[in-house]
Biopython code that builds the backbone (N, CA, C, O; Angstrom):
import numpy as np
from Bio.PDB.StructureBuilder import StructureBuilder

atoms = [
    (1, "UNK", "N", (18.327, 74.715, 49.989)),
    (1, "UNK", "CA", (19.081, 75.739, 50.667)),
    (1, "UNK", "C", (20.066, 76.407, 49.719)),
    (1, "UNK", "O", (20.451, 77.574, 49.791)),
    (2, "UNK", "N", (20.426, 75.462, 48.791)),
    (2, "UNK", "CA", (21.368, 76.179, 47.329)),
    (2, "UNK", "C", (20.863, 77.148, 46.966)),
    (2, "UNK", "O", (21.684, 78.062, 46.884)),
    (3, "UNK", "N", (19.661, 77.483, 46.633)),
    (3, "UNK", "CA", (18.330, 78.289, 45.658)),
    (3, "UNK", "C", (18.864, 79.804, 46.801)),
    (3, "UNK", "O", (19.382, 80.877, 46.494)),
    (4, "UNK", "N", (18.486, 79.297, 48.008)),
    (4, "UNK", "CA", (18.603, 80.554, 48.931)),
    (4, "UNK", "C", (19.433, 81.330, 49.004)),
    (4, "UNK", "O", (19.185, 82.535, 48.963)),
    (5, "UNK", "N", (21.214, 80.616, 49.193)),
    (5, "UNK", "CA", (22.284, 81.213, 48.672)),
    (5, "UNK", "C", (22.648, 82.141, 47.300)),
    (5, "UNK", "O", (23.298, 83.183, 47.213)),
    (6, "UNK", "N", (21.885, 81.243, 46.147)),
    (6, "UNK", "CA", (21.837, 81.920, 45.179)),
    (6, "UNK", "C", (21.676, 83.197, 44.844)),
    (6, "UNK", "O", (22.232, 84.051, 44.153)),
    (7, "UNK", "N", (20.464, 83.038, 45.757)),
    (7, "UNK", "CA", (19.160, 84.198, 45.589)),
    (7, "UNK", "C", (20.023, 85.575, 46.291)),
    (7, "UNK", "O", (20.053, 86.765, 45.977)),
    (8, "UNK", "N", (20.631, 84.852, 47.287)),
    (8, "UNK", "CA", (21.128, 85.768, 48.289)),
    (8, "UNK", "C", (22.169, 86.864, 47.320)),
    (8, "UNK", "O", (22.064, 88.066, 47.075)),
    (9, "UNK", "N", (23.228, 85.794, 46.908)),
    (9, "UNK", "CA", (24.488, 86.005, 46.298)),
    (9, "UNK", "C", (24.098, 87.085, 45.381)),
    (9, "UNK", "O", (24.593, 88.196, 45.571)),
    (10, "UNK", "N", (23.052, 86.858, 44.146)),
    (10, "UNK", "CA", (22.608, 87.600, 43.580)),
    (10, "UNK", "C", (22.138, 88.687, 44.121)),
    (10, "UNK", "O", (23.029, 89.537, 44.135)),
    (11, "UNK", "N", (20.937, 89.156, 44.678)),
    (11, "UNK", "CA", (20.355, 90.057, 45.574)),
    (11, "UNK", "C", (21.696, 91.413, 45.807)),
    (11, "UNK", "O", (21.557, 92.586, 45.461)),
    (12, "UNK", "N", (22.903, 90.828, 46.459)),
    (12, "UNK", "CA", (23.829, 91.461, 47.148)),
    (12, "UNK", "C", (24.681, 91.685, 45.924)),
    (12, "UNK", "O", (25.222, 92.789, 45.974)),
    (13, "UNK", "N", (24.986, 90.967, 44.797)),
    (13, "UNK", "CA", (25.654, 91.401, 44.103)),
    (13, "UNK", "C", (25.069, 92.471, 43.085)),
    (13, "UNK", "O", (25.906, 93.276, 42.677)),
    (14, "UNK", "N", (23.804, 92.613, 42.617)),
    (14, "UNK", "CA", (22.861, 93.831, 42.224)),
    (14, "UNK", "C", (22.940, 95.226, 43.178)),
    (14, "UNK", "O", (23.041, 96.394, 42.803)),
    (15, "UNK", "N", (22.845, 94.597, 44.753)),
    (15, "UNK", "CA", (22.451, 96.281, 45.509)),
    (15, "UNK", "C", (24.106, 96.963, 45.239)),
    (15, "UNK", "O", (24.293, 98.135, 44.912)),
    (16, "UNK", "N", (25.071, 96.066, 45.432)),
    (16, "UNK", "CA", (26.592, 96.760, 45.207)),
    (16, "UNK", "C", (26.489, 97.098, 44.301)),
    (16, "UNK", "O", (26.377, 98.324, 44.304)),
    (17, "UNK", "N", (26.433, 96.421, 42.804)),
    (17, "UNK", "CA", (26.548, 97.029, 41.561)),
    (17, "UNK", "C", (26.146, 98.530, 41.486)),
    (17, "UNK", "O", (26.955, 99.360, 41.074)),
    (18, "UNK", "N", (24.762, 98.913, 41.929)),
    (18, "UNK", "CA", (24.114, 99.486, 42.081)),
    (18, "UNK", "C", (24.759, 100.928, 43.114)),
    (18, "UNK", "O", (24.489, 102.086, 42.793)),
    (19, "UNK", "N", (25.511, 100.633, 44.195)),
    (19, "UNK", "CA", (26.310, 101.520, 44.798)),
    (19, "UNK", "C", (27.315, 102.185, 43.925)),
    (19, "UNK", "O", (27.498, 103.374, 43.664)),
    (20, "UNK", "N", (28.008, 100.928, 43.486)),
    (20, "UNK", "CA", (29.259, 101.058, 42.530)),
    (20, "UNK", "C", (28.646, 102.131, 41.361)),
    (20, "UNK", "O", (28.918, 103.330, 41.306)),
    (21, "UNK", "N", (28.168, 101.734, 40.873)),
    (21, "UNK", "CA", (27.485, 102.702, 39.480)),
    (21, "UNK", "C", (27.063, 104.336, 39.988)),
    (21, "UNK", "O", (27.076, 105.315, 39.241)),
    (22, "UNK", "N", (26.748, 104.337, 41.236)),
    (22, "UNK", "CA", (26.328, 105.450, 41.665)),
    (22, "UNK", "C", (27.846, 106.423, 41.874)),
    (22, "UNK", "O", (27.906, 107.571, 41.432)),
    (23, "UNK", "N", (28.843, 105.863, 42.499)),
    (23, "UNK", "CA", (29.888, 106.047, 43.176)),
    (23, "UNK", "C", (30.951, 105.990, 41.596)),
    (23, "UNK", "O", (31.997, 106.620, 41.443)),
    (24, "UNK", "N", (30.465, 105.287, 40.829)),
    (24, "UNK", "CA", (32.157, 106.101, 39.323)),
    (24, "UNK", "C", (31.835, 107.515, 38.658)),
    (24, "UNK", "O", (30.768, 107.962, 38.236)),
    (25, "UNK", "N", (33.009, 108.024, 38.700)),
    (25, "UNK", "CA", (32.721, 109.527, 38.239)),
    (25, "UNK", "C", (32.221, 109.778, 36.923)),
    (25, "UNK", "O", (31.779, 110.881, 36.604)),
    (26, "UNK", "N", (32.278, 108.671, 36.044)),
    (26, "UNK", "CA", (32.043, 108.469, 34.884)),
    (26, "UNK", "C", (30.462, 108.169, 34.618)),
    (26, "UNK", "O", (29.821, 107.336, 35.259)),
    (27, "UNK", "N", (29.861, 109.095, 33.422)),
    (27, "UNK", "CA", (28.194, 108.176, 33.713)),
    (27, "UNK", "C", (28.297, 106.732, 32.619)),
    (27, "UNK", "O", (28.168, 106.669, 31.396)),
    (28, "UNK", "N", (28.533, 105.846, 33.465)),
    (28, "UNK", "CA", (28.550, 104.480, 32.932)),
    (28, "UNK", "C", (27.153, 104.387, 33.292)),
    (28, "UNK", "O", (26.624, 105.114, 34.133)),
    (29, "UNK", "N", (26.206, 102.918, 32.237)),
    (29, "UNK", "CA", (25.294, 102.717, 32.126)),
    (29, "UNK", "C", (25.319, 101.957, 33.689)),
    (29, "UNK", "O", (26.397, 101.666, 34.207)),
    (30, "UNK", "N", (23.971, 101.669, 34.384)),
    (30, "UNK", "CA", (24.136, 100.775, 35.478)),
    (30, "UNK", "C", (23.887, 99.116, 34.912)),
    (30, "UNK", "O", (24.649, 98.271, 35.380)),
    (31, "UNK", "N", (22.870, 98.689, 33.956)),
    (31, "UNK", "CA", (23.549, 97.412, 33.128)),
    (31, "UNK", "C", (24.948, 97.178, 32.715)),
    (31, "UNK", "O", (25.154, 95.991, 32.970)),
    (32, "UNK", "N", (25.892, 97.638, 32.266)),
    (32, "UNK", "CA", (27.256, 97.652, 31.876)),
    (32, "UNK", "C", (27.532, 97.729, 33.009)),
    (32, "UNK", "O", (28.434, 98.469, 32.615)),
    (33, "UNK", "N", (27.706, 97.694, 34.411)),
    (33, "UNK", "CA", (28.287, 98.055, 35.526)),
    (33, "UNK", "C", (27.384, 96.671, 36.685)),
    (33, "UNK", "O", (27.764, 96.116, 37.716)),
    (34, "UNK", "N", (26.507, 96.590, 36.126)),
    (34, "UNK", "CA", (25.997, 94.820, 36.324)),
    (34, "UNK", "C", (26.529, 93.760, 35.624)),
    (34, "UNK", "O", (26.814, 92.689, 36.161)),
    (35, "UNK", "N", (26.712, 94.057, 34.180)),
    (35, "UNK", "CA", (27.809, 92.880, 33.992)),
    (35, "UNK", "C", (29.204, 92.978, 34.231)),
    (35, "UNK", "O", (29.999, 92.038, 34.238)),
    (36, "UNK", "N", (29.407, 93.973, 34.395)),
    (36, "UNK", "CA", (30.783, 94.007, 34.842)),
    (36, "UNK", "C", (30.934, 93.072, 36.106)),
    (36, "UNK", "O", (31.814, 92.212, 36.145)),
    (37, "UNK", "N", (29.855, 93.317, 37.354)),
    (37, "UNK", "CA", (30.177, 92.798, 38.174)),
    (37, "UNK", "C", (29.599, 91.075, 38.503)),
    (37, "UNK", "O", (29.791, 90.542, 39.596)),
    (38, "UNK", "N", (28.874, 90.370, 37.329)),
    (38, "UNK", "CA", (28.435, 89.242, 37.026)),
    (38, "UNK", "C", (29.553, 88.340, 36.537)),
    (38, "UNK", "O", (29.573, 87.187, 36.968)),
    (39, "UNK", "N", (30.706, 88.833, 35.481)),
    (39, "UNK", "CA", (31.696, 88.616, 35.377)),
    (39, "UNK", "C", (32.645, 88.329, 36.323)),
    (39, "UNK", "O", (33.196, 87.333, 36.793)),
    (40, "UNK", "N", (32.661, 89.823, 36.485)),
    (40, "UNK", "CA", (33.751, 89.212, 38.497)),
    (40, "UNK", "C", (33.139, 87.778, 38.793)),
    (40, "UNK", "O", (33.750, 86.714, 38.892)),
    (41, "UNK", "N", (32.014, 87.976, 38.889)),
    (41, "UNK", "CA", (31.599, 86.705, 40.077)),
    (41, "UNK", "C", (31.971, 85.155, 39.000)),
    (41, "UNK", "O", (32.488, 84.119, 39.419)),
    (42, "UNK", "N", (31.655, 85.352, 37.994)),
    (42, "UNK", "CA", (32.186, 84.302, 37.583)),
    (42, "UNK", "C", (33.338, 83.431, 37.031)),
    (42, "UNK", "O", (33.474, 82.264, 36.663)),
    (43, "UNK", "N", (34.180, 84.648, 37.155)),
    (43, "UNK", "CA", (35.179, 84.451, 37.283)),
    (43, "UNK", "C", (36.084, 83.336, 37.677)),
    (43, "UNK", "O", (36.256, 83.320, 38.896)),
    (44, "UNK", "N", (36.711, 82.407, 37.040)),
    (44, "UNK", "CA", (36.979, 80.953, 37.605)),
    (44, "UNK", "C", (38.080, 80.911, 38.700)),
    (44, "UNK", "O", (38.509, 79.807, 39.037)),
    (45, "UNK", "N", (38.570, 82.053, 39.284)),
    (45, "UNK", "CA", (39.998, 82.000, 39.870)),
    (45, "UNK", "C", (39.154, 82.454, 41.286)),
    (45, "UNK", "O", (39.736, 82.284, 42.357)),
    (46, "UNK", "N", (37.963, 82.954, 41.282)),
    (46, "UNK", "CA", (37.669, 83.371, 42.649)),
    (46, "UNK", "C", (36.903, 82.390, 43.317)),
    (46, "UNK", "O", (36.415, 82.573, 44.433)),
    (47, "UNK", "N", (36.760, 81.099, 42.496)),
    (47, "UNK", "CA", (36.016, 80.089, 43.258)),
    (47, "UNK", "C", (34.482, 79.971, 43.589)),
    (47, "UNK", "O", (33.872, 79.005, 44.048)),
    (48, "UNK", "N", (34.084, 81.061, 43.276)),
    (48, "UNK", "CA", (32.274, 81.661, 43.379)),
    (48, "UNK", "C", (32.043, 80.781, 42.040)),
    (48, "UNK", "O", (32.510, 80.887, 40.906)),
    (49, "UNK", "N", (30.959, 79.696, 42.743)),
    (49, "UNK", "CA", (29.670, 79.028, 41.045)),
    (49, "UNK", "C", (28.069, 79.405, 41.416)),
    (49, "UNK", "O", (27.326, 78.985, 42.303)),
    (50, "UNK", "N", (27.923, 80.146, 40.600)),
    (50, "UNK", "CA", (26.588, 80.531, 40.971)),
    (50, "UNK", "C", (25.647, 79.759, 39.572)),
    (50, "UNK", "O", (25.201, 80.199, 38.513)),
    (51, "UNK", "N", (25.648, 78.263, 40.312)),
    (51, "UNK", "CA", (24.516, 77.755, 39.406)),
    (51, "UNK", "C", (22.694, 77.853, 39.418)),
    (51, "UNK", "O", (21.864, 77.479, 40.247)),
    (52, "UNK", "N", (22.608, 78.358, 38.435)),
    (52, "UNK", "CA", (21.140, 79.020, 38.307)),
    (52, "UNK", "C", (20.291, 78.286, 37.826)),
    (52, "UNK", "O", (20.211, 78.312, 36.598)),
    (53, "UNK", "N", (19.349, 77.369, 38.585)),
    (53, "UNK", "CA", (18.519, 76.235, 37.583)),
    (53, "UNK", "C", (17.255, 76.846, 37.205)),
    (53, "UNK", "O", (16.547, 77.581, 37.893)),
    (54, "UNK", "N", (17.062, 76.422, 35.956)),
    (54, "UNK", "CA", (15.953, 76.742, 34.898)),
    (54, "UNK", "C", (14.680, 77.153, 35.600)),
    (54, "UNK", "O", (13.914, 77.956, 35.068)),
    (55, "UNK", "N", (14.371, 76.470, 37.112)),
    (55, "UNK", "CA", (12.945, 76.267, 37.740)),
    (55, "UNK", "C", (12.855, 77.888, 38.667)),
    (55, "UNK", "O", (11.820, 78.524, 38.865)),
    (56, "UNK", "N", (14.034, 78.208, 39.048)),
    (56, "UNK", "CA", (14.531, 79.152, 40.011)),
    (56, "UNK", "C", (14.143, 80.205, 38.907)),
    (56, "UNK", "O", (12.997, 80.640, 39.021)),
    (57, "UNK", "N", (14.923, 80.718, 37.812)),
    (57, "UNK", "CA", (15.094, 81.189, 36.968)),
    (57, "UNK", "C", (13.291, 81.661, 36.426)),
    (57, "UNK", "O", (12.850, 82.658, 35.855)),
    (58, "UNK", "N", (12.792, 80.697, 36.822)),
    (58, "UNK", "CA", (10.844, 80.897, 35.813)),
    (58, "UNK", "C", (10.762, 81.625, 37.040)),
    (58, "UNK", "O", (10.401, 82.797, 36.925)),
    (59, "UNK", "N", (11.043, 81.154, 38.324)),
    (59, "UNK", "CA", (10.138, 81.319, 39.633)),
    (59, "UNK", "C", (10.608, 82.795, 40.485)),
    (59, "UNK", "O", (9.816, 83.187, 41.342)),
    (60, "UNK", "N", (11.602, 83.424, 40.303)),
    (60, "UNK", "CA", (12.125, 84.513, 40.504)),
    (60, "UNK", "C", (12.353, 85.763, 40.049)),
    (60, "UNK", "O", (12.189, 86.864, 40.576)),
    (61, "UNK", "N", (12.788, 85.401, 38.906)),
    (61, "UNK", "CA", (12.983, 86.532, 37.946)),
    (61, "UNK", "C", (12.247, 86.989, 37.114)),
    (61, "UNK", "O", (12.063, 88.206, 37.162)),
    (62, "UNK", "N", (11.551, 86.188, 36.041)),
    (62, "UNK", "CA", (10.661, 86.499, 35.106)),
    (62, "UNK", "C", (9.337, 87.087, 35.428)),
    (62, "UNK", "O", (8.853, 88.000, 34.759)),
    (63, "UNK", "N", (8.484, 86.308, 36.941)),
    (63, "UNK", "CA", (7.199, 86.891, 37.083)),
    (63, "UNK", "C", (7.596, 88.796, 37.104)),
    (63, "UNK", "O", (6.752, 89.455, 36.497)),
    (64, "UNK", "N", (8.513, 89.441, 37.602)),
    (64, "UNK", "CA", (8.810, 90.765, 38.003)),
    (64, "UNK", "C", (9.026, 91.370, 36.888)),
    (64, "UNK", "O", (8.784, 92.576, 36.841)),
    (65, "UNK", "N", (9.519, 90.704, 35.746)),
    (65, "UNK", "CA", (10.018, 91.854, 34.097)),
    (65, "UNK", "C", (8.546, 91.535, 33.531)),
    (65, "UNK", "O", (8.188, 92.266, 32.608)),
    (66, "UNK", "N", (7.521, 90.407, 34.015)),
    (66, "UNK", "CA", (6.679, 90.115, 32.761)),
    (66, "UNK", "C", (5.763, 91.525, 33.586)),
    (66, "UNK", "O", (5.168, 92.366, 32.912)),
    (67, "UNK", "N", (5.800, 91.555, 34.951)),
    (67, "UNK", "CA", (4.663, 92.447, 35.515)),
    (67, "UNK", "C", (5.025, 93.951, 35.351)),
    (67, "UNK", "O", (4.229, 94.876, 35.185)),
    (68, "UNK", "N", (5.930, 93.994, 35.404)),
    (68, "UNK", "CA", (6.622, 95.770, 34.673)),
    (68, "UNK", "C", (6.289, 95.656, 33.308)),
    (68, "UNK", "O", (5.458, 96.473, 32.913)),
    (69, "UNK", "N", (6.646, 95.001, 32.644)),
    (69, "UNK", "CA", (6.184, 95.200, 31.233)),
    (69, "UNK", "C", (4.327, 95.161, 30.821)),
    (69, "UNK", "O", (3.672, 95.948, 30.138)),
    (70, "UNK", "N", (3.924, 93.971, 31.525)),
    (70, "UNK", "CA", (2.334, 94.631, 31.472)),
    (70, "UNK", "C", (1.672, 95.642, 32.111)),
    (70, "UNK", "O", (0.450, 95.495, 32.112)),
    (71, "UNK", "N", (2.158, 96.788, 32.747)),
    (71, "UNK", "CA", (2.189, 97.933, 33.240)),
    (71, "UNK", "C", (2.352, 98.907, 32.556)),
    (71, "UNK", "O", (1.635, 99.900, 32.679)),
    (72, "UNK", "N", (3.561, 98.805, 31.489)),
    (72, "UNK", "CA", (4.584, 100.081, 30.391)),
    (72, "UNK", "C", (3.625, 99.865, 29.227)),
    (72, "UNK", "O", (3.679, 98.881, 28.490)),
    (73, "UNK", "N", (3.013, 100.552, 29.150)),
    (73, "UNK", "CA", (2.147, 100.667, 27.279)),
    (73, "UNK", "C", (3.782, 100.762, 26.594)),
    (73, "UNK", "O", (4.880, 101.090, 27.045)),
    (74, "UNK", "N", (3.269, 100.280, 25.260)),
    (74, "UNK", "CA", (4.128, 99.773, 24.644)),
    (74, "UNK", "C", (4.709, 101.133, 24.000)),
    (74, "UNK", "O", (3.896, 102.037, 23.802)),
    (75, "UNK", "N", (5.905, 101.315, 23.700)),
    (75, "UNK", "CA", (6.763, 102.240, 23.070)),
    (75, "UNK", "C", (6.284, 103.707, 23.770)),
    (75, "UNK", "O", (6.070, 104.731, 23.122)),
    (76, "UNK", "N", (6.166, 103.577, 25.231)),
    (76, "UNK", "CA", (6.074, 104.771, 25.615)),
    (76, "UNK", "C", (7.047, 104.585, 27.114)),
    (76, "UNK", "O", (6.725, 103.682, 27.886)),
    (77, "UNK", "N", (8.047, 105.347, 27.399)),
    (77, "UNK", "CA", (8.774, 105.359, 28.647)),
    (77, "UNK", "C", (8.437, 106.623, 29.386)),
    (77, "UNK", "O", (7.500, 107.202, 28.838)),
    (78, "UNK", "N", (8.964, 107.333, 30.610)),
    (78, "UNK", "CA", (9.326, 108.040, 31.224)),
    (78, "UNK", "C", (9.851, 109.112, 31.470)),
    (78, "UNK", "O", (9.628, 110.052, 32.232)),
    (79, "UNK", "N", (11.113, 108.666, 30.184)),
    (79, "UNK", "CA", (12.386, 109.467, 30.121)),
    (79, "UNK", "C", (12.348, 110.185, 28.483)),
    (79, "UNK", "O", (13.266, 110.790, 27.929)),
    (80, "UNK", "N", (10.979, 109.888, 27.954)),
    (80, "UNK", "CA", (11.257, 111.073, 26.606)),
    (80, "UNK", "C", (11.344, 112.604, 27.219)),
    (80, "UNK", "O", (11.277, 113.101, 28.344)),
    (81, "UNK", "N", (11.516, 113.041, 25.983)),
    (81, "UNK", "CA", (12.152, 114.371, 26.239)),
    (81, "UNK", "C", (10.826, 115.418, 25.688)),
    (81, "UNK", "O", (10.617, 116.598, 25.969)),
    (82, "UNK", "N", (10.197, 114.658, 24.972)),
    (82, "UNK", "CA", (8.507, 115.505, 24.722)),
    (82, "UNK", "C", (7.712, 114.274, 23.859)),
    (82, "UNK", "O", (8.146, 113.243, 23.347)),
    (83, "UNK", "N", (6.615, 114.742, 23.920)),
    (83, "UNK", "CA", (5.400, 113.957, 23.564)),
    (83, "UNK", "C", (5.416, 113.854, 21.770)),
    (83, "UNK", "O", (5.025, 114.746, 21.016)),
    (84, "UNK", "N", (6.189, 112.024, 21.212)),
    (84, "UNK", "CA", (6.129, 111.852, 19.535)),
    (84, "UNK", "C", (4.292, 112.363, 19.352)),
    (84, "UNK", "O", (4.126, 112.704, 18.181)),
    (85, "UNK", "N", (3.319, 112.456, 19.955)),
    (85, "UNK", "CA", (2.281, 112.498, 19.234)),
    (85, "UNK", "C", (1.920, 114.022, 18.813)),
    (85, "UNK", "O", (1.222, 114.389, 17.868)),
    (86, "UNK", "N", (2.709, 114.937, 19.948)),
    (86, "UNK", "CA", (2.050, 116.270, 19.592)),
    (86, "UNK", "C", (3.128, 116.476, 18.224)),
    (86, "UNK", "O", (2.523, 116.815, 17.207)),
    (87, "UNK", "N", (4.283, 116.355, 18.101)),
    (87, "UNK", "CA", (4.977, 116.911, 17.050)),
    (87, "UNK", "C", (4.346, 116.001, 15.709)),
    (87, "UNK", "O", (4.712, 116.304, 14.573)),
    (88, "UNK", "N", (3.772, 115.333, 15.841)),
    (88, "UNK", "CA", (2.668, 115.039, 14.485)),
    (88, "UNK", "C", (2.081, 115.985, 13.691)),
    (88, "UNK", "O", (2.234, 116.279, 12.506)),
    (89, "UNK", "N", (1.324, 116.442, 14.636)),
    (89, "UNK", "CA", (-0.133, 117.413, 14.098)),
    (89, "UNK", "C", (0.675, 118.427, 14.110)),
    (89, "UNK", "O", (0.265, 119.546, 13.802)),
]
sb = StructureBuilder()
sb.init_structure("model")
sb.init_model(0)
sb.init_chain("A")
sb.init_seg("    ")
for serial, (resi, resn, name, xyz) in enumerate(atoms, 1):
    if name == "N":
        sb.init_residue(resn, " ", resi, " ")
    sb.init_atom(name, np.array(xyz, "f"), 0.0, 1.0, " ", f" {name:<3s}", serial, name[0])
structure = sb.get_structure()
């Protein structure tokens, strides 16, 4: 039932981050604005321990970055601004 809390804690502390980043007038990165708020949480004065065991950690997180990444051909994103192959030729 720990794992669940975890999961939870996390979950909710990403969708805020995620508000938060939307909501500063500043364009802060939304990673920098995830650790910002990973910090908060761990913070030793607020009493929040979000212990994360190794098994949770294989079983949650990783299958989702390994399956986006075998999806993304390699060194090609979204967000270029024009195609490195045509300015070759």
């Amino acid at each position: 039932m720990q794992s669940a809390y975890t999961v939870l804690i996390l979950l909710t502390l990403v969708s805020l981050s995620k508000l938060l980043g939307r909501m500063i007038p500043l364009p802060v990165p939304l990673p920098l604005v995830q650790i910002a708020a990973g910090a908060l949480l761990a913070w030793p004065t607020l009493g929040l321990h979000v212990a994360l065991d190794p098994e949770l950690f294989l079983f949650l997180f990783l299958p989702p970055l390994l399956f986006v990444d075998a999806y993304t051909p390699f060194g090609v994103t979204k967000w270029t601004p024009f195609n490195p192959y045509k300015s070759i030729g």
